[in-house]
N, C-alpha and C positions, 0 to 999 in steps of 0.2 A: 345775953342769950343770942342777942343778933352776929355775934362777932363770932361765940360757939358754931352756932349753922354755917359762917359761912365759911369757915377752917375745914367743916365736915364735909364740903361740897366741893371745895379747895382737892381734898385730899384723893377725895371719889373722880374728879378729873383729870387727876392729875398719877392717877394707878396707870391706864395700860400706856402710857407714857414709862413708869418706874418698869415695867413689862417687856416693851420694848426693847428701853436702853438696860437688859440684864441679858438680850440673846446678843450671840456677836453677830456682827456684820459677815456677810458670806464675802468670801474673799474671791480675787479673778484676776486670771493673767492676761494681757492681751498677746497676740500674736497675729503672724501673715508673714506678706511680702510684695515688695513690689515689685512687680515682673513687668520687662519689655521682650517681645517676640519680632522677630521678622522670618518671614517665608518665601519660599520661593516656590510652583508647582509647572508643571511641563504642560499641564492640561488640566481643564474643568473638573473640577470633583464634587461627590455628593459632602456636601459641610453643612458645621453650625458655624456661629460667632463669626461670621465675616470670614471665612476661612481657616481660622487658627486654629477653630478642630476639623482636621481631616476624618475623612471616614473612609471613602475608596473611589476610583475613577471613574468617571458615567463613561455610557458608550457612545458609542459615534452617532452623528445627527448630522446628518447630509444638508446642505444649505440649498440655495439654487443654481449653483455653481457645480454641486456635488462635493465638496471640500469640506471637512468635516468640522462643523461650530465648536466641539469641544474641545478640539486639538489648537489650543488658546492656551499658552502662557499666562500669568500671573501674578505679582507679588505683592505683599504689603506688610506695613509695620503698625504694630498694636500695643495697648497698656490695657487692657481688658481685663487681662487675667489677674491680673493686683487684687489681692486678697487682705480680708482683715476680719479677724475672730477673738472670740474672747470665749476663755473658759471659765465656770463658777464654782463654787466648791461654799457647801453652806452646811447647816448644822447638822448634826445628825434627825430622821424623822425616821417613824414606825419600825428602829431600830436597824438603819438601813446607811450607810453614807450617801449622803446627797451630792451631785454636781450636776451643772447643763452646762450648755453651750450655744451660743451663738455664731455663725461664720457667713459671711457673705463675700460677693465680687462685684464690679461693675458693668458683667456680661450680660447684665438684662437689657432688651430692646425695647425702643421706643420708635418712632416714626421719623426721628433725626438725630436720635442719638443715643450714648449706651447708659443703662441707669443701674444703681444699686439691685442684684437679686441675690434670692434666701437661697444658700446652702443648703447647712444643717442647722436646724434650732429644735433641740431633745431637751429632757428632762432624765436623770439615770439614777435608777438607784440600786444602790450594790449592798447585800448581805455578804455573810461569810460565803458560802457556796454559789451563789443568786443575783445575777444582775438584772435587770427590767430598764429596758429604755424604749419612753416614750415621746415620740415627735419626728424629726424628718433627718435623714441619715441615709450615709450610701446602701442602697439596698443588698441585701446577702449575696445576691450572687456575685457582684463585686468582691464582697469578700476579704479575708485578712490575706491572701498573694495576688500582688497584681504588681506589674512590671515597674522597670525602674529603669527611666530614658527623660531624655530632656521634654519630649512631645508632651502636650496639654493632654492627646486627647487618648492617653494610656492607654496603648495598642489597641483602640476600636478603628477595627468591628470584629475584634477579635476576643477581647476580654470585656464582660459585660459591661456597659454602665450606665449609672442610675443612681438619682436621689429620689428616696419617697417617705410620706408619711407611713410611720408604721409601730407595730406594738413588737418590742422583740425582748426574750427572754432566752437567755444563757445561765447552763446550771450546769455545775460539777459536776463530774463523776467520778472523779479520782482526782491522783495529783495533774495527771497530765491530762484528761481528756476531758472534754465539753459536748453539750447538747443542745443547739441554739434553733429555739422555733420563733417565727415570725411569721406576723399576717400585717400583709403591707397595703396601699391605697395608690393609684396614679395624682401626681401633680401636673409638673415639670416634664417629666419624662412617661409618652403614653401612648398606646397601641394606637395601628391604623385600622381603617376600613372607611367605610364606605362615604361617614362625614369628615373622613380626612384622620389626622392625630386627635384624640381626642379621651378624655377621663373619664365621656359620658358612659362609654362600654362597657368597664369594671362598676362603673358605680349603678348603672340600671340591672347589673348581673345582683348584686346586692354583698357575694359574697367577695372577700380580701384576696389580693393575690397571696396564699401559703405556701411558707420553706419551712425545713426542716434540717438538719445539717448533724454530722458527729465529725468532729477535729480535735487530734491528737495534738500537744505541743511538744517535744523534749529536746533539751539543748538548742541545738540549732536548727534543729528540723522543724516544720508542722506541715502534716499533711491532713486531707478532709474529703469528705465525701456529701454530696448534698443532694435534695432534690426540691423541686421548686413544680406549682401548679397554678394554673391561672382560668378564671372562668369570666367570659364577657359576654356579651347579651346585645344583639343585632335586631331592632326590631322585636320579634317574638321568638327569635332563635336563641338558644343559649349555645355558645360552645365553650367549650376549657380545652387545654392542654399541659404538657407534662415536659420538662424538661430535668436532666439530670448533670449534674459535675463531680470534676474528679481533679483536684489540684494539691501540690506539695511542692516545699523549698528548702532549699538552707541557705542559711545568713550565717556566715562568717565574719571574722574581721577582716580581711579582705573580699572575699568570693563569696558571691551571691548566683545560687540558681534557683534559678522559677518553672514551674510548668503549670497550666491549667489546661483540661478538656471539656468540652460540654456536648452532650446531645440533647437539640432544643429544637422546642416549636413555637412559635409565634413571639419572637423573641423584636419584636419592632421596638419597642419598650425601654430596652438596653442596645439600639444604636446596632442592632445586629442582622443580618439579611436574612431574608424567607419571611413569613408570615401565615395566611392562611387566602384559599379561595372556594370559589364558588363550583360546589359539586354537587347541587342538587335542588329539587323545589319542593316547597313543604306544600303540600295541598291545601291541607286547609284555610293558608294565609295566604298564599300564593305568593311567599316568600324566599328569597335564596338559600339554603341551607350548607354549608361548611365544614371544609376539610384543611389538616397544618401540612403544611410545610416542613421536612425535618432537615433540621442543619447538624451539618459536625461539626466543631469549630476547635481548632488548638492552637494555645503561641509556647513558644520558650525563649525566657529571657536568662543570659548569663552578663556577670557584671563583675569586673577586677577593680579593686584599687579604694582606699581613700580620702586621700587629697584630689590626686589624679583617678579616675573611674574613668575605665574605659569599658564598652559591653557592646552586645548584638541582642537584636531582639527578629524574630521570626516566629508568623502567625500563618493559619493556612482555615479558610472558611469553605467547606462546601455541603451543597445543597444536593439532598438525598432522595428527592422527591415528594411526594406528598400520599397521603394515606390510604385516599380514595381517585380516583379519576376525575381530576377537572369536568365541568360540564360547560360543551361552548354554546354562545347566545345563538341567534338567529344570524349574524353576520357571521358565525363563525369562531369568536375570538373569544379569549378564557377572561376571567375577572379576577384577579388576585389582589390583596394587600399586606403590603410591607415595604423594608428596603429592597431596593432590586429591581422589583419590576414596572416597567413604561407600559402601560395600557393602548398608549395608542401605535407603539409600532411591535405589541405583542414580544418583547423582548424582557428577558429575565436574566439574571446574574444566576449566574448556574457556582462558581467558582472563584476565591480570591484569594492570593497570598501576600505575604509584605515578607520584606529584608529590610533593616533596618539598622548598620553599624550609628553609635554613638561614643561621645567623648563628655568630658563632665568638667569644670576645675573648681575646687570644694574649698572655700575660703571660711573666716570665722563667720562672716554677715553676706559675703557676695557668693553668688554660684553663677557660673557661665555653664550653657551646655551651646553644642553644636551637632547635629543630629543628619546622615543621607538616610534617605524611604524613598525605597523602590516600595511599590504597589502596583502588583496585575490583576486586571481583572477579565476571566472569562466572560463573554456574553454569547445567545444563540436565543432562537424562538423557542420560546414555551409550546410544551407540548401538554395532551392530558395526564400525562402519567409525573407530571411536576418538574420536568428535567427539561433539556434544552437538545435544537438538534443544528447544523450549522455552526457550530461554535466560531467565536473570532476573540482574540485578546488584546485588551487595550492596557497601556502601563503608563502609571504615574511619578516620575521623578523627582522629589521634593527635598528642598534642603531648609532646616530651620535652627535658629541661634537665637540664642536668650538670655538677656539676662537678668538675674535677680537678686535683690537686698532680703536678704532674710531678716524677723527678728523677733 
């Protein structure tokens, strides 16, 4: 009898074991690359990662000499950008294919040196007509067109960019056409104001920053049209704002064209210039109340070739003013936040463009690129009506080369 029970206890333990070993294992591919860069710049620029993302040129800062600090040469060499990902693909669930991903680099800082950070790490799941992905991914406004150059930091501040945690849903409409809504979160990448960059302003807001988007795909072409709203929360003030896009490409086998346009406000979030400032005082809190900033911004990027790809890339940023009339403090001077503006010599980037020829050479596992970026940038004093008067233009001359083991 003793031997009965314990066969029957045997088998009750030894069930979600037989349970287990009947699902299969989710399968994964690894992938990445390892990338070296070196750079070279003419002059100080607003950057991430030590440099190797460019954004655009600060303006001039008189020494005590009068000779100007950021009119300083440059260069350096990196392996930052070494990337390494794995994708997952696992059973079917709620009648849905399952896969995630994980991808990370070595671009994250620490106080002496560069450490492992999180990319994308999603969860996705896709029906016949329905995809849902949940976790942290390039944000929509990024987008499926964005250029194709050796540079890391994909023509910004011209083409959004941003990774964030977010809920996003893509559904059919046809053969060709999609409707992809998302309500995303700041990490990584997050609005300024007044404590600086920071996640606290979307998440005290309570609600998501929301997109919405309709993208055609056929053959070679896909174009799209999107729009994107963001609400942050300053103290007791809430403000939102409303940005719009408009982008399309074709991919050939050879030829590649790209265009994307945006008219946006408070776009600090995505590495972009303008923001929002201070036009008003709320009574009862005696607090600042706020007004955006509207930017234009467009690039186009063409690309021949390959083995050999050769391409030019061209962006052009400018700033449209703002909604309401600045309100100046008691000394006088305006309060703004974003990229762009120096608070303390009341100076704002009103305008920026880039040129940017590139070369590519496209191996089975190696890719070299070699890349010249001109970037000018107008600067002048802010005025109340968000525009600048005095303009001056400063330019940045950069040359960067790279190479990478794909695999």
């Amino acid at each position: 009898m003793n031997l009965k029970r314990s066969l029957l206890w045997l088998c009750m333990l030894m069930q979600p074991v037989f349970i287990l070993a009947a699902e299969p294992a989710p399968g994964y591919k690894l992938y990445g690359f390892v990338r070296n860069d070196f750079y070279y710049n003419s002059r100080q620029n607003v950057e991430a990662l030590d440099g190797l993302f460019s954004i655009f040129p600060k303006p001039t800062e008189p020494d005590n000499l009068g000779d100007d600090k950021n009119a300083t040469a440059n260069a350096e060499m990196l392996s930052i950008a070494t990337r390494l990902g794995i994708d997952f693909t696992g059973a079917p669930a709620l009648g849905a294919k399952t896969s995630a991903k994980i991808e990370c680099d070595f671009a994250g800082f620490s106080a002496n040196y560069y450490v492992i950070r999180l990319r994308q790490a999603y969860v996705k799941l896709n029906w016949d007509k329905t995809e849902l992905l949940v976790g942290q991914t390039w944000h929509p406004l990024f987008g499926s067109v964005m250029p194709t150059i050796p540079s890391l930091n994909a023509g910004s501040p011209f083409q959004p960019f941003n990774r964030s945690p977010q809920i996003r849903v893509k559904q059919a409409l046809g053969k060709n056409l999609a409707l992809t809504m998302a309500a995303t979160y700041q990490m990584q990448y997050m609005t300024q104001g007044p404590n600086g960059a920071s996640a606290s302003y979307m998440k005290n807001a309570l609600l998501p920053n929301l997109f919405a988007s309709i993208e055609n795909k056929t053959g070679n072409w896909t174009t799209g049209l999107g729009l994107d709203t963001k609400t942050i929360r300053v103290n007791h003030q809430t403000h939102s704002s409303l940005s719009a896009v408009a982008y399309g490409q074709y991919v050939g086998k050879k030829l590649q064209v790209k265009a994307k346009a945006l008219y946006g406000q408070n776009l600090s979030d995505h590495l972009m210039i303008g923001g929002y400032g201070v036009s008003g005082n709320d009574t009862k809190y005696g607090e600042a109340t706020y007004t955006n900033f509207n930017t234009l911004t467009s690039w186009v990027n063409v690309v021949y070739g390959t083995k050999v790809q050769v391409g030019i890339f061209g962006g052009l940023s400018q700033n449209m003013g703002t909604d309401k009339d600045l309100l100046a403090n008691i000394t006088g001077n305006f309060t703004a936040y974003g990229y762009g503006f120096y608070n303390g010599s009341q100076e704002l980037l009103d305008q920026v463009y880039r040129v940017s020829p590139h070369i590519s050479y496209n191996l089975n596992h190696i890719r070299l690129g070699l890349e010249y970026e001109l970037t000018s940038a107008q600067y002048g004093t802010i005025q109340a009506n968000g525009r600048v008067y005095n303009p001056y233009t400063v330019s940045n001359h950069r040359a960067v080369a790279t190479i990478s083991y794909i695999f």
